[in-house]
N, C-alpha and C positions, 0 to 999 in steps of 0.2 A: 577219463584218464588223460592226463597231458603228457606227449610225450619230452623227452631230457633232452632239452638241445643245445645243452652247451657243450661247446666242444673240449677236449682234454689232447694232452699229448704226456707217449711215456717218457717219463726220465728214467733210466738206468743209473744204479746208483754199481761201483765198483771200490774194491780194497777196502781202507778204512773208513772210507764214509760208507760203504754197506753196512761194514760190522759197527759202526757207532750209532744207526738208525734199524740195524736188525732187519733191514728190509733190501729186497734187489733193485725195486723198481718202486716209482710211485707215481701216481696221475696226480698232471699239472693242470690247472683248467688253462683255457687258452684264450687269447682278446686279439683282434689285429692291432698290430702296430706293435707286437710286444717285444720285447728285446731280451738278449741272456740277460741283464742285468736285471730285467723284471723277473727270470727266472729265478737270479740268486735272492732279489730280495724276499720272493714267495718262499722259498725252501728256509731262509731263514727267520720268516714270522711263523712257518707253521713248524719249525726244529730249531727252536733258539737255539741249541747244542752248536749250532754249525755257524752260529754268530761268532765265536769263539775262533771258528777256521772261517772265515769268511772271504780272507784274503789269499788264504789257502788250497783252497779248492777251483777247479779249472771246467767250464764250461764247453762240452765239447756238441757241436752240431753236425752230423751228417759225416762221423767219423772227423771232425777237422776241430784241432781246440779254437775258440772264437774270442772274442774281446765283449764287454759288458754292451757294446753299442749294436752287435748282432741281428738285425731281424732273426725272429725265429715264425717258420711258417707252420701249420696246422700238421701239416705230411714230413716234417723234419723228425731224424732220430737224434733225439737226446743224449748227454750223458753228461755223469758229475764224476770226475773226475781225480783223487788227491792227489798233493804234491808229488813230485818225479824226481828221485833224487842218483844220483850214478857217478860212475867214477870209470 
C-alpha cells in the first residue's frame, strides 16, 4: 500500500459562497510556490459556478484578506470570502 502524500490545506468556505457550493469547507491540494491566485483559479475549474463571482470573492489567509500574489503556505488558514457590503 502506498501511502497519500500530497499535501492539502482547508479552505473555509462562508455566506453565500457556502450556500452556492452547499459545503463549509473544502480541501485544496497544495504545491510550493502557490499563491491565492492559484487558489482562486482551482476553486473555479473545479466550481465553474464561482467563475461567475470570480471577481467577487476575497481570499482570505491567516484571518487577513490577501491579494492574488500571496504565498500561501502548507500550515496557513484559508478562507473564501464574499463581497462585504455596509453602510
Amino acid at each position: 500500500m502506498v501511502a497519500d502524500t500530497r499535501s492539502i490545506v482547508d479552505l473555509r468556505l462562508y455566506a453565500s459562497v457556502k450556500d452556492l457550493l452547499g459545503k463549509d469547507r473544502i480541501d485544496v491540494d497544495w504545491t510550493d510556490n502557490m499563491t491565492a491566485g492559484d487558489v482562486r483559479k482551482k476553486l473555479c475549474e473545479s466550481f465553474p459556478i464561482l467563475s461567475v463571482a470570480n471577481a467577487q470573492f476575497t481570499i482570505s489567509v491567516n484571518r487577513r484578506a490577501v491579494g492574488d500574489r500571496e504565498l500561501i503556505q502548507k500550515t496557513d488558514e484559508l478562507a473564501i470570502l464574499p463581497p462585504i457590503s455596509g453602510g
